[in-house]
C-alpha positions in Angstrom: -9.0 -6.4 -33.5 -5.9 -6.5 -35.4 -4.5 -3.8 -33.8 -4.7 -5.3 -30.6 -3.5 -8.8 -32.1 -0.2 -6.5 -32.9 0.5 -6.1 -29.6 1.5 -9.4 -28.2 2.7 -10.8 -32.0 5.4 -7.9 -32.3 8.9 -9.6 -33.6 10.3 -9.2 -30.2 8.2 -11.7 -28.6 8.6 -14.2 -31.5 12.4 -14.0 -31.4 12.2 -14.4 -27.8 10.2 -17.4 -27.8 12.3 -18.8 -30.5 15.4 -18.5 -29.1 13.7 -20.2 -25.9 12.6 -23.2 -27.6 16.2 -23.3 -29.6 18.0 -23.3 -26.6 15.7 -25.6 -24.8 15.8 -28.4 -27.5 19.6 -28.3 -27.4 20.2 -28.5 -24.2 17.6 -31.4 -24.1 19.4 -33.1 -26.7 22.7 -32.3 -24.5 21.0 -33.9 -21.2 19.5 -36.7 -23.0 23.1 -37.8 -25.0 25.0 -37.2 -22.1 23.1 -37.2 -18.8 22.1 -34.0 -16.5 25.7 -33.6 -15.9 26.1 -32.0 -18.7 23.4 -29.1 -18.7 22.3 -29.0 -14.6 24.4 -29.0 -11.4 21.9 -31.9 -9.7 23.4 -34.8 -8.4 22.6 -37.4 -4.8 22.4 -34.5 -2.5 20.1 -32.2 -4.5 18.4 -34.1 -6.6 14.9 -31.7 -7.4 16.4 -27.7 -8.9 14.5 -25.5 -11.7 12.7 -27.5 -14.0 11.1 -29.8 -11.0 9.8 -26.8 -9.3 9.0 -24.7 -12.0 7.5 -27.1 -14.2 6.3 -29.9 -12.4 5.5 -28.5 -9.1 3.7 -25.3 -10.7 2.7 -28.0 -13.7 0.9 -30.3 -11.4 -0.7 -27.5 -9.1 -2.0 -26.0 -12.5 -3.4 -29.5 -13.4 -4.6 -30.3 -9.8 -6.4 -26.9 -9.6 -7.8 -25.8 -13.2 -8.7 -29.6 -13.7 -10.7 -29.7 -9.9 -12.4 -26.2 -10.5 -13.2 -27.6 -14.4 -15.5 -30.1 -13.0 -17.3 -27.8 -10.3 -18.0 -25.5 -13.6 -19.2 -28.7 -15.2 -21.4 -29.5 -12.3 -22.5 -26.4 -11.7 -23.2 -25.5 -15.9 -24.7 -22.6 -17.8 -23.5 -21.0 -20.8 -20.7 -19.1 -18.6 -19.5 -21.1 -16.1 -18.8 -23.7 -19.5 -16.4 -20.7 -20.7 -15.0 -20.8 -17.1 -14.7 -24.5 -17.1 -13.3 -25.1 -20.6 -10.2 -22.5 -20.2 -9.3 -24.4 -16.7 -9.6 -27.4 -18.4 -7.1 -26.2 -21.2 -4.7 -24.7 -18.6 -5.0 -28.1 -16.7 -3.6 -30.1 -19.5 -1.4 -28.1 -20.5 -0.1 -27.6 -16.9 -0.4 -31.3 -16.8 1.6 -31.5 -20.3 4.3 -29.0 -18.8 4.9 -31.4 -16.1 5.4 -34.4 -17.5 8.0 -32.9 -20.0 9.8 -31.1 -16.4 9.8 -34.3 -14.5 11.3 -36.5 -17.8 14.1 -33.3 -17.8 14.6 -34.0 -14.6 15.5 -37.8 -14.7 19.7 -38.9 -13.9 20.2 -40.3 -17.3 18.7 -41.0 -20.4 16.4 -43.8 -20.2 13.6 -41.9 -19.4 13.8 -40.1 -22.7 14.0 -43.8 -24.6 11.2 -44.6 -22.5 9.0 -41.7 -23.7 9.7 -41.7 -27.5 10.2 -45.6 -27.5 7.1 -46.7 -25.4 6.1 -47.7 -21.9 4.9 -50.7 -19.8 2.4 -50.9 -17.1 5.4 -51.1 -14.5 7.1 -47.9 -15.3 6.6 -45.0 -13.5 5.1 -43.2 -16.8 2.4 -45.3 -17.1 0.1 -43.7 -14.6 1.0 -40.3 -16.7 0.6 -42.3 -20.1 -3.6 -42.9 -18.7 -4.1 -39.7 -17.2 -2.4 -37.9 -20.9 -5.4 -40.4 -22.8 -8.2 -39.1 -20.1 -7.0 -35.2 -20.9 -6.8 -36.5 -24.8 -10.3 -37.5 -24.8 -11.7 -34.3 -23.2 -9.6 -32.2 -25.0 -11.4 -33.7 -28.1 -15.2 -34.0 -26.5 -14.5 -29.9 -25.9 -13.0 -28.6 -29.0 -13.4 -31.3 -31.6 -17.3 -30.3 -32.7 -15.8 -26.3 -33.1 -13.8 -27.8 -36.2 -16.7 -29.8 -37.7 -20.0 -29.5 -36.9 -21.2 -32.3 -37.9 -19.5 -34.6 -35.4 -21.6 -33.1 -32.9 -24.5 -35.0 -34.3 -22.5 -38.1 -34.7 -24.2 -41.2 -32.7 -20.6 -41.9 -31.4 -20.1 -38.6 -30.3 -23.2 -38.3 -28.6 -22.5 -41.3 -26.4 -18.4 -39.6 -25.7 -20.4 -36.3 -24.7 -22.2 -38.0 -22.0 -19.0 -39.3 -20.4 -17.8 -35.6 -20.3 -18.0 -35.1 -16.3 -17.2 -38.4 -15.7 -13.9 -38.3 -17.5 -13.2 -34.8 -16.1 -14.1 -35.8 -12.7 -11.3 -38.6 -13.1 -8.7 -36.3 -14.8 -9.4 -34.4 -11.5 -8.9 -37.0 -9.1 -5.9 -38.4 -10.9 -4.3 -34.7 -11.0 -4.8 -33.9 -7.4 -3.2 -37.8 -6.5 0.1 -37.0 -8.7 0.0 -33.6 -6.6 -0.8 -35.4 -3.2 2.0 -38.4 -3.8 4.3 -35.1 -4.4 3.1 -34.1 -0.9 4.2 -38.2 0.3 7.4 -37.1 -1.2 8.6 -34.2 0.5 6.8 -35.7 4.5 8.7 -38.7 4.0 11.8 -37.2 3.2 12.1 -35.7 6.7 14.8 -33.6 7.8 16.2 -33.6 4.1 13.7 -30.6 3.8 13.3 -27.6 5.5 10.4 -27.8 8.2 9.3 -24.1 6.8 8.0 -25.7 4.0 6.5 -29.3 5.3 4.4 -29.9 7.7 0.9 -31.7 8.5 -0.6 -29.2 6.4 1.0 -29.5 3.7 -1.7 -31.3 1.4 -4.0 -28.9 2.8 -2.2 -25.9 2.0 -0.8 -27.4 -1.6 -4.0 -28.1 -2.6 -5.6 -24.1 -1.9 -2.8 -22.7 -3.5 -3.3 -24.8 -6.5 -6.9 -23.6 -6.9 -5.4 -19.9 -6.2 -3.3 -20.3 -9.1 -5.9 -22.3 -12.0 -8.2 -18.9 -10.8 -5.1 -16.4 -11.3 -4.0 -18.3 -14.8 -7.8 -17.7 -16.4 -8.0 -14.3 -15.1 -4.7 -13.3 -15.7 -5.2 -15.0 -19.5 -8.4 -13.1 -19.9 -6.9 -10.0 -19.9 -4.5 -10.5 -22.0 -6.5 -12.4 -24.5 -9.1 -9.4 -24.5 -5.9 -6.8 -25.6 -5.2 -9.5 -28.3 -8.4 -11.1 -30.0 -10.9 -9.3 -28.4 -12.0 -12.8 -26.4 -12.4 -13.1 -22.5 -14.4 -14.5 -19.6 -18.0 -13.2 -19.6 -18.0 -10.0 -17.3 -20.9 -11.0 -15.3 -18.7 -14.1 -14.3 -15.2 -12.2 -13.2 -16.4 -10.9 -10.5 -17.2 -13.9 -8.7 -14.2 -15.9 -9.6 -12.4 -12.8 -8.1 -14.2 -13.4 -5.1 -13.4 -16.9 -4.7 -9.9 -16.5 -5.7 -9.4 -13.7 -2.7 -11.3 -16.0 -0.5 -9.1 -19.1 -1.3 -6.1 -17.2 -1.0 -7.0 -15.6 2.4 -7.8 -19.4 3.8 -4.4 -20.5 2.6 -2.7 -17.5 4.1 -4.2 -18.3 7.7 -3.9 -21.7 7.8 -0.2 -21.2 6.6 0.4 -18.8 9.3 -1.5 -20.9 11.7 1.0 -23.9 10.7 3.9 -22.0 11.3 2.9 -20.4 14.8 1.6 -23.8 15.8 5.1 -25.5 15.2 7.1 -22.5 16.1 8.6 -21.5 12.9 7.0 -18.1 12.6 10.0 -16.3 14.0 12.1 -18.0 11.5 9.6 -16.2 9.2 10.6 -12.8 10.5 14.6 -12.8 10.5 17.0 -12.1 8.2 18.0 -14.7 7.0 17.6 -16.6 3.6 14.9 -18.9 4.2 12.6 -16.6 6.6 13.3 -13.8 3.5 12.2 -15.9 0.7 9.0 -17.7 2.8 8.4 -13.9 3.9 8.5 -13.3 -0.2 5.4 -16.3 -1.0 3.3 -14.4 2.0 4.1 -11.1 0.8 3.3 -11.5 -3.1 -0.4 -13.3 -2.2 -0.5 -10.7 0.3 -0.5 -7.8 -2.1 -2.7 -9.9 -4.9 -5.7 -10.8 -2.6 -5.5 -6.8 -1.3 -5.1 -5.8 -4.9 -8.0 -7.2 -6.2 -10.3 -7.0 -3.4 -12.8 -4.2 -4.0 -11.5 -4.1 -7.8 -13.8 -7.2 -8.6 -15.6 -5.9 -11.4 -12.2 -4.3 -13.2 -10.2 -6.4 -15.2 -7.2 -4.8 -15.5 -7.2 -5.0 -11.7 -7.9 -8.4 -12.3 -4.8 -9.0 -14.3 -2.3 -7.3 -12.1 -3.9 -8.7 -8.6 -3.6 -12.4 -10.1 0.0 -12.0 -11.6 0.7 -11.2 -7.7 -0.8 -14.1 -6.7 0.6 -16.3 -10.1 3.9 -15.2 -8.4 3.1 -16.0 -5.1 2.1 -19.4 -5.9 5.8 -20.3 -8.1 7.9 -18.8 -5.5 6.3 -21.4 -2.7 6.9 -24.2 -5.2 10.4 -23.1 -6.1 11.1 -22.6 -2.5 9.9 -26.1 -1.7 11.9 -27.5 -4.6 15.2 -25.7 -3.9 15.1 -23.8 -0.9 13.9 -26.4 1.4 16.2 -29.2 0.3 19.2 -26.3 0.8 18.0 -25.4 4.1 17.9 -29.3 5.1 20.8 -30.4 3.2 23.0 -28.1 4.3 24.0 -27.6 0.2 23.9 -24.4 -2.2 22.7 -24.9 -5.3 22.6 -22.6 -8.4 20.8 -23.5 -12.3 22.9 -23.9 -14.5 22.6 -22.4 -18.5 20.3 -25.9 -19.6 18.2 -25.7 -16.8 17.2 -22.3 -17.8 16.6 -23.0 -20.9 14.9 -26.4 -20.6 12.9 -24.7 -17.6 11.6 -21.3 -19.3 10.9 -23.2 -22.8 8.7 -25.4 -21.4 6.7 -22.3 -20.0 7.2 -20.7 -23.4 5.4 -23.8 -24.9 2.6 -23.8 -22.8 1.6 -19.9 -23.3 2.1 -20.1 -27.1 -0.1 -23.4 -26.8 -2.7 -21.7 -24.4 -2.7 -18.3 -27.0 -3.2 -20.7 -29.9 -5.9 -22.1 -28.3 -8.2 -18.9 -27.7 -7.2 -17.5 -30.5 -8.4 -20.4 -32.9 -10.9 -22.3 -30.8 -13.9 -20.7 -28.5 -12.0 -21.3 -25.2 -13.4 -17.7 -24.4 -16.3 -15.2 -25.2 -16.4 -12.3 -28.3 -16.3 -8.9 -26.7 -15.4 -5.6 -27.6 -11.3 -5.4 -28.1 -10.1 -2.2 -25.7 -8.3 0.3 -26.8 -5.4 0.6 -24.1 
């Protein structure tokens, strides 16, 4: 096994995800000390760039999805459908974490980041985040907590937290898909500001099946990976059928999107050259070749892996498109990242793998099987 460890802890990767983080606390001391002037090129007119829809659009899909299909592996139980269930609910938080941290980045000035290291009240817009954080807290600790000691597990207080287990993930759940839904409220009610490619009716409908695409992609995509590294992954008898119902989710939001656009007449715009019909063309296109890739490949993981980083991709170019594109298209504007957006965006990411790879390798977030040898 620690061969296979050797392979995603070579020096490259740690240099790499230390010069991430380096960068990405500098320039969020740099937008905190002197505003977002100073690191991003967002201002009245474009107000959402990187780190809103790479971190908290993607963030809050994560959470809205892995934390949604977390309680239907809760309901549903059994030994491997709780392996299912617990690595959605760590990819939920931490896709829940990512997004608070993206949307605080994201703020005009610094107040925000007083308000998060100095406190909160019950009026400020953190304090929904501050209770939905505790929620996540508590089942983060009702999950992993008895792996480090036993004997809390037979603890008459534990007991009685166990038993609020689905209730408490069913509320995380709810909450996540309402922070993801008053997104949606967002982007309808800022009208022509967006492009109509990406709004729409549908929109809730459609945000809400890509988000369970993507919580499906991330633990099959993870359980590859963490099989090549600590010899941990999803039961095999349960990959298949997550397969299943990740092509089947995907091929519903497909035809509904398609549907959406023909219905409003957009789907030509979907077929020229230019920019906008080239980059929605790209989101069809990469959960396109994922659901293909995997169909018929349900039962091989490696297959498993490369079909869901299609779809992983598929999923951040609609939310980056949404951010960035769509506000272009109705603004008129160009916008381009600059250097601290980068770096505040990608460390954030880098934070949540190392936290998710910590995780699995520590804790039983997956199964023991045999490490492979390619």
């Amino acid at each position: 096994m620690s061969a296979h460890a050797g392979r995603l802890q070579l020096s490259g990767w740690r240099w790499t995800f230390l010069l991430l983080m380096t960068g990405g606390v500098a320039a969020s001391f740099l937008a905190a000390r002197y505003a977002l002037g100073a690191t991003t090129r967002l201002g009245d007119v474009l107000p959402w760039g990187l780190c809103l829809g790479l971190n908290v659009l993607c963030g809050v899909a994560l959470a809205a999805g892995g934390l949604g299909f977390a309680s239907i592996a809760a309901i549903i139980g059994g030994a491997e459908w709780r392996i299912a269930g617990r690595a959605c609910l760590l990819a939920g938080c931490l896709g829940y974490m990512m997004a608070i941290l993206g949307a605080v980045a994201n703020q005009p000035d610094n107040r925000y980041w007083r308000m998060v290291v100095l406190g909160w009240t019950p009026r400020s817009i953190l304090s929904g985040a501050v209770w939905t954080l505790t929620v996540l807290l508590l089942l983060l600790v009702i999950e992993f907590l008895p792996q480090r000691s036993v004997r809390i597990a037979y603890t008459s207080w534990f007991a009685i937290l166990y038993r609020l287990n689905l209730p408490l993930l069913i509320l995380a759940a709810i909450l996540a898909g309402a922070h993801q839904w008053g997104l949606n409220q967002l982007i309808r009610l800022s009208g022509s500001k967006f492009s109509p490619l990406w709004t729409g009716p549908s929109l809730p409908v459609l945000f809400y099946l890509s988000a369970v695409s993507v919580a499906l992609a991330v633990i099959l995509f993870a359980s590859w990976r963490s099989r090549l590294a600590f010899g941990k992954s999803l039961p095999a008898a349960l990959q298949p059928i997550l397969a299943r119902l990740l092509t089947a989710v995907v091929f519903v939001y497909l035809t509904l999107r398609l549907i959406d656009l023909m219905e409003r007449g957009l789907l030509a715009s979907m077929l020229g050259t230019g920019r906008e019909g080239l980059l929605i063309l790209l989101e069809v296109v990469l959960l396109l070749v994922g659901m293909m890739w995997i169909k018929g490949s349900e039962d091989q993981p490696r297959e498993l892996f490369l079909g869901s980083m299609f779809i992983i991709a598929g999923v951040m170019a609609n939310r980056l498109n949404t951010a960035i594109t769509a506000l272009e298209g109705g603004t008129g504007q160009s916008y381009l990242p600059r250097w601290g957006e980068f770096l505040i965006a990608y460390s954030l990411i880098a934070a949540g793998v190392a936290g998710f790879a910590l995780a699995v390798k520590h804790l039983s977030v997956f199964s023991d099987v045999e490490p492979l040898n390619d």
